[in-house]
N, C-alpha and C positions, 0 to 999 in steps of 0.2 A: 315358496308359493310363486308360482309364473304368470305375469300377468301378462293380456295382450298388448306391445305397444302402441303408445299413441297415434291415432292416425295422423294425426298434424306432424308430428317427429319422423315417423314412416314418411310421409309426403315430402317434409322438407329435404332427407337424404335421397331418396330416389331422383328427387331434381338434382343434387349435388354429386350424385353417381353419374349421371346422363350428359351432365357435363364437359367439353373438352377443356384439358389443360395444355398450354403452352409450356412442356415439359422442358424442350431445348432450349428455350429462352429463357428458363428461370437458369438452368447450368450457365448460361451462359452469362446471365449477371450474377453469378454466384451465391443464388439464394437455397439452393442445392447443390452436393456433388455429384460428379459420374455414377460413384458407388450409390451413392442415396437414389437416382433415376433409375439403376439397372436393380435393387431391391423393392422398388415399387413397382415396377414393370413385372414383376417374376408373378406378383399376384393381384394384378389391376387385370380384373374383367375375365378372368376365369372362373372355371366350376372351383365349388366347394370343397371335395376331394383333391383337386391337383392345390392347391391354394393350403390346406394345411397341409399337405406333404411336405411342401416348398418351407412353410413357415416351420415344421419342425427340424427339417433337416439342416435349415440355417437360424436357428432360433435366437443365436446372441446377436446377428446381422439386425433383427426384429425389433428384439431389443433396443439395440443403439440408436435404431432409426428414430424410435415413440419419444424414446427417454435422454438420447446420448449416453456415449461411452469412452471406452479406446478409439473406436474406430472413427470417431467424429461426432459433431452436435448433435442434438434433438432437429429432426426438421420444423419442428414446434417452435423450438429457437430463433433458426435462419431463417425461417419464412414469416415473420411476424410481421411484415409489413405487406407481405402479398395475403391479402384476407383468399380469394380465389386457391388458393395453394393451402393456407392452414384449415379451407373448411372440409377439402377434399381430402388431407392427411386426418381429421376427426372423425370422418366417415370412415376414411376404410380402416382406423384404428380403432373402430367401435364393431368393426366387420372382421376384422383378424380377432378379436378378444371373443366374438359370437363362435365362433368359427375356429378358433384353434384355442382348447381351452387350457393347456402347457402353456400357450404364452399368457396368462393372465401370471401364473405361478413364476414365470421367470421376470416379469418387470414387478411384482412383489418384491425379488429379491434383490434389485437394484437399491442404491444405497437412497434414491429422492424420486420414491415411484410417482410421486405427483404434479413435482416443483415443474415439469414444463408447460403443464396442463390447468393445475388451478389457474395462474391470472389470466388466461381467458373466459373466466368467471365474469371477470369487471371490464370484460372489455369493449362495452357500451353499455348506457342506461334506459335504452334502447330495448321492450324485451321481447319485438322479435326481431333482434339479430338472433343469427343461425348460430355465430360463434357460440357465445355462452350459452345456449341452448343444446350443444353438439358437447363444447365440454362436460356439462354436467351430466348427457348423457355416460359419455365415457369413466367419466371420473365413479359415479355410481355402480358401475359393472365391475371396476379393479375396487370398489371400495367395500364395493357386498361381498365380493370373493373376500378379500383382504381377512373381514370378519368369523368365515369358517376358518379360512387357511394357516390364518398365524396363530398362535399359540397363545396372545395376550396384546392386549391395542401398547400402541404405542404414540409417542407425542407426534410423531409425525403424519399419521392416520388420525387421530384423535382435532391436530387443527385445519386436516381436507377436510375432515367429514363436518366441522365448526364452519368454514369457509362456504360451503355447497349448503347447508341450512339454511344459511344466511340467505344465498343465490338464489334457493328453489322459493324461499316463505317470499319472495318480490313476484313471482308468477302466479301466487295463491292468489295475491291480492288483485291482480287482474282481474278483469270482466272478461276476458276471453277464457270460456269454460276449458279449451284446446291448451293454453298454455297449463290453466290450475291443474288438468290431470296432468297432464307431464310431470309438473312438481309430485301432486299427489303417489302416483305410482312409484318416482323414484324414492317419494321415503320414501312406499313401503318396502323396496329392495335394501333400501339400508339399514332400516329396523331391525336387524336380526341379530342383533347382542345385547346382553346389559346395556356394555358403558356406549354402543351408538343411542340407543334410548335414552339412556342417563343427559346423555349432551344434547338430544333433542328436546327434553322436558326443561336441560338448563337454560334454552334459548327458548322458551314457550311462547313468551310475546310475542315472537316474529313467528314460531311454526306451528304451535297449536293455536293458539286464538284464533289465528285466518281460517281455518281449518271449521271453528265451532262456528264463525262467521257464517260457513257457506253451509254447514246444518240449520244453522237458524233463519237462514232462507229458504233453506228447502220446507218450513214449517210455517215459512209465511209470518217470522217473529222478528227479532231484534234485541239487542242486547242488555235495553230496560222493559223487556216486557214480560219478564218473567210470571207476572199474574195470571198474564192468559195461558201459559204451559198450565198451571199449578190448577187454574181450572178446567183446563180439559181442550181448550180450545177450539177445533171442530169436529164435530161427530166422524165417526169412521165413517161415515155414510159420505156426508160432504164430502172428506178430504177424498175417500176415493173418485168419487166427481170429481174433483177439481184439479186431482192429480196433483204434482208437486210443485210449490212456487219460486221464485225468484231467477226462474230459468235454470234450475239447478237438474237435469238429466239422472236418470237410472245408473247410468256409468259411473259419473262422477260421485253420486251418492253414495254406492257403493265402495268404491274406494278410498274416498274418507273415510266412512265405519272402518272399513278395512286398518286403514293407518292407527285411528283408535284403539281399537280391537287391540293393532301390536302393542300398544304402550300401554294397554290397564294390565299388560303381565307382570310389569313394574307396579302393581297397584298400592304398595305398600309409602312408597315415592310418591304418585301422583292423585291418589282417589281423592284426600283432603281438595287439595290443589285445586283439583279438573271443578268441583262441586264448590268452592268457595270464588274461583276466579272465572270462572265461565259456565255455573247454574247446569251442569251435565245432567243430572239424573232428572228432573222436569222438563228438560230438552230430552232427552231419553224416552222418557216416558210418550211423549207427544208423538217422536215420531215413530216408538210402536204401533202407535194408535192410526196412525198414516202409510203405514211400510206396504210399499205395493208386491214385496215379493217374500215367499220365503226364507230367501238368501239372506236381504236384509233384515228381516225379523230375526233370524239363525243369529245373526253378527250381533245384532243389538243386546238380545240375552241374555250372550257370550260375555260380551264387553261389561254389561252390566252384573253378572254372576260373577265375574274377575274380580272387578272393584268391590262387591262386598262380602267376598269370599278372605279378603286380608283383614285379619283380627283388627289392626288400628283402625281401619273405616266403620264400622260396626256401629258403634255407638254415634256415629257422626250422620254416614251415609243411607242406615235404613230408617232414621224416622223421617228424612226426608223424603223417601221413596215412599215412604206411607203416606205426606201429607200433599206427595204428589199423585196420587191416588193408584200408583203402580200397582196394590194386590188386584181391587177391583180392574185393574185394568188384565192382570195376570189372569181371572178368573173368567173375563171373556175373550180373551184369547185358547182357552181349552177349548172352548165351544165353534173353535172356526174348525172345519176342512185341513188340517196341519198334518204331511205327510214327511216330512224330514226327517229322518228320526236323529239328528242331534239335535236339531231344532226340541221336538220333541222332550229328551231328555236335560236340555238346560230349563227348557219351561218347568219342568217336573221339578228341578232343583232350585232353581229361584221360587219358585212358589210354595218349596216346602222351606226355605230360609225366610221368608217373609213370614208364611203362615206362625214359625215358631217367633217371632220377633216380635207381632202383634198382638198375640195370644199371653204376654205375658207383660203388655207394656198399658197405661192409663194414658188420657190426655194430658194430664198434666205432663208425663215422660215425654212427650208428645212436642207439648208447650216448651219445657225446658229446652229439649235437644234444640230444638229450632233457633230458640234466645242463645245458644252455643255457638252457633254456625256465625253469629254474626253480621245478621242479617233477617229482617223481616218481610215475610209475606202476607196478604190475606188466605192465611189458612182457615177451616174450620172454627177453631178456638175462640179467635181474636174477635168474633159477634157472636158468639153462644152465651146470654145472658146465664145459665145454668152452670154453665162451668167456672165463670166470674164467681157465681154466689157460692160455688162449692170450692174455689180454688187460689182464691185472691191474697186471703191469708195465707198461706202454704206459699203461693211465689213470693211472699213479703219476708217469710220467716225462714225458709228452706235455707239449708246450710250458711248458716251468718247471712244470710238477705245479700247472698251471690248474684242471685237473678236480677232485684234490680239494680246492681252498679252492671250488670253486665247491659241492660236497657238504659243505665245513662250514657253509658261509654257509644250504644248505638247512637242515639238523639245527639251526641254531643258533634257526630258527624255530618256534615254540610249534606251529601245527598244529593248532587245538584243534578246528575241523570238520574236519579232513583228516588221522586220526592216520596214516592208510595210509603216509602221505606220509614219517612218523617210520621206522615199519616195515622202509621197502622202504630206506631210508638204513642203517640200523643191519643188514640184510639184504647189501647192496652192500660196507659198512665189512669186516664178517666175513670177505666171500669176499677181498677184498682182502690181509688179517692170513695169511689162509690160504693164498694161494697167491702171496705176496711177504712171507715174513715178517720179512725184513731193511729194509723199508722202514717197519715200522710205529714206525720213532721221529717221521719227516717226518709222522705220522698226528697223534700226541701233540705235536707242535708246535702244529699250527692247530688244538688241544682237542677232537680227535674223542671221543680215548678217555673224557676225563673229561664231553663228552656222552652218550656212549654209555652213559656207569657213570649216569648221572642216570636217564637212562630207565629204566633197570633196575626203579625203582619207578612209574613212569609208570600212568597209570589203565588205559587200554587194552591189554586178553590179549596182545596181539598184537606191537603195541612193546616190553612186556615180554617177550616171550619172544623176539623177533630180536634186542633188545637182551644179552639172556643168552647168546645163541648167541654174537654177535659178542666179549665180554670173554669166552665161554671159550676163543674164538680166542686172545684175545690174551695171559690164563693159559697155556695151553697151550703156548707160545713160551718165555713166561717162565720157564716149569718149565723148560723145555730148554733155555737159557742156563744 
């Protein structure tokens, strides 16, 4: 999949091409050889067609020059101290590899296709210097080929491609949108195997979180807000008024999903993960509900049919989707103007995977899954006075009374970005006191109560005051004995 490059990247080589270099002067401090100036000369500033001729007809000269060989060092090497010289050999070694695609295949086959080129990764903290901007271009182009070309990763591809995750996840985190796609697009150029996925989901802190970061601004959220996803947030009406927030552009949106998209192929590795460490599928959902183009609606789908098309996510990731209110949101998405027809056909298919999952599942399933995941929302449930009276016992008695150590084990958590999360526990605890009150010694066993009596003083209005509800539950019993 070909994306267009960067215009900031486009911009900053075309300055670097435009360039004059003091070519006899570096020979002449011996920061290059004769041979090194007379193989750069052969293809500095000619057409495309005389330029690979040259580079195949001398291809191991090419070689030597990028990487070293026999014939002498990497000029990667000898010019490390002339910045003007290393940035002018990264352009046009990003310009011979566009441009003659035999030489990608032969400095593959070199014994250290990388080693001259990574530590210009670290070579300022700086992030925009041009260097490590220019290498990670290059190293991305020998590193995506790398992935079709060889036959099975190797450790020495396996710690570029660790080394450049590393590099690109510092540009995510930027405020300059210019650098983020940079990053953004070169994953997506290196996404194209397993195990490069594999080692981006193993580095996820650095390169996916930033990632969900700049979704959750494009929605106008943040990283404890998940309540306002789960409720809906703003009307499709709004959000198309208001177009998209946090300065996050149609480009760039895109090609995040994009990056996405590649890695829920791995969905069986990562659905758990994406949905327990960064709330995906209520972020999902929202910005269905926000997506100003086809394309991205298509992506979104996609991404979200991948993740729970893999058996293990099943029981985890659709009652979340349900309680993120994704079918109803499926079912007004049939009713827009949808001309795509994959688009089309993943809608068709998510919504007939939803429809059978809902059609066969209770609130309580509902309730349960949710208390699974490890984490509490105000979903439906948690103020439905009817489902308490019809359901109280059953979360109390269900398989060995699982559910509630699995809600002490939440409460027993500090919460300190997420007091919601204390809240709707001490909320849940209450209604249970209240309508099983013979059960709340099995409560006082696994230290709900005297969690609950702690919160009582808790910084946040809100925990304090469900927390108060829930022990006057539990008074209120007491009197009655």
């Amino acid at each position: 999949m070909s994306l267009d490059p960067p215009t900031y990247l486009s911009s900053l080589q075309n300055n670097i091409r435009a360039r004059p270099i003091p070519w006899e002067g570096a020979v002449r401090a011996g920061t290059i050889t004769d041979n090194d100036l007379k193989t750069i000369k052969a293809v500095d500033k000619v057409r495309k067609e005389q330029r690979k001729q040259t580079v195949e007809n001398d291809i191991e000269s090419y070689q030597s020059l990028i990487l070293g060989g026999e014939k002498g060092k990497s000029v990667l090497d000898s010019a490390s101290k002339r910045s003007d010289v290393i940035q002018y050999m990264l352009v046009l070694t990003g310009d011979l590899i566009n441009d003659v695609p035999s030489l990608v295949s032969k400095l593959l086959q070199h014994s250290e296709p990388y080693k001259p080129i990574v530590p210009y990764l670290s070579h300022s903290t700086n992030l925009e210097d041009p260097i490590p901007l220019l290498a990670s271009s290059v190293l991305t182009s020998i590193l995506s080929t790398a992935q079709t070309q060889l036959s099975k990763s190797n450790p020495k591809t396996d710690e570029a491609l660790t080394k450049l995750y590393k590099y690109l996840s510092t540009l995510t985190t930027s405020q300059d949108s210019g650098l983020q796609d940079i990053a953004v697009q070169e994953y997506s150029a290196l996404l194209r195997s397993k195990k490069a996925r594999e080692i981006f989901w193993s580095q996820r802190e650095e390169t996916v979180s930033p990632l969900l970061d700049i979704l959750r601004a494009a929605v106008g959220a943040s990283r404890d807000s998940d309540s306002s996803l789960f409720n809906g947030g703003s009307s499709i009406r709004s959000a198309m008024e208001a177009g998209l927030s946090g300065g996050v552009g149609l480009q760039l949106l895109y090609h995040v999903l994009l990056t996405i998209w590649q890695l829920s192929f791995e969905a069986s590795l990562v659905g758990k993960g994406l949905e327990k460490e960064e709330e995906l599928i209520p972020l999902y959902t929202q910005l269905l509900r926000l997506s100003p183009k086809e394309k991205t609606t298509r992506i979104l789908l996609s991404t979200l049919f991948n993740l729970f098309s893999a058996h293990t996510n099943k029981s985890t990731l659709l009652p979340i989707a349900t309680t993120a209110r994704l079918p109803a949101l499926l079912s007004n998405l049939k009713g827009r103007h949808l001309t795509d027809p994959d688009l089309l056909d993943d809608l068709k298919a998510l919504t007939e995977m939803m429809d059978e999952y809902t059609s066969s599942q209770t609130t309580f399933d509902e309730y349960a899954a949710e208390l699974s995941t490890g984490k509490l929302r105000w979903s439906p449930p948690h103020r439905d006075a009817n489902f308490w009276h019809e359901n109280a016992r059953r979360i109390l008695d269900d398989d060995g009374g699982a559910l509630p150590k699995v809600l002490a084990e939440i409460m027993g958590k500090s919460w300190d970005d997420e007091k919601q999360v204390l809240a709707i526990a001490c909320n849940d605890v209450g209604w249970l006191v209240k309508e099983a009150p013979e059960k709340r010694q099995g409560l006082e066993k696994l230290g709900i109560k005297g969690r609950v009596m702690e919160l009582m003083t808790d910084k946040d209005e809100t925990v304090r005051w469900e927390s108060l509800r829930a022990v006057g539950e539990w008074m209120r019993y007491s009197f009655d004995d």
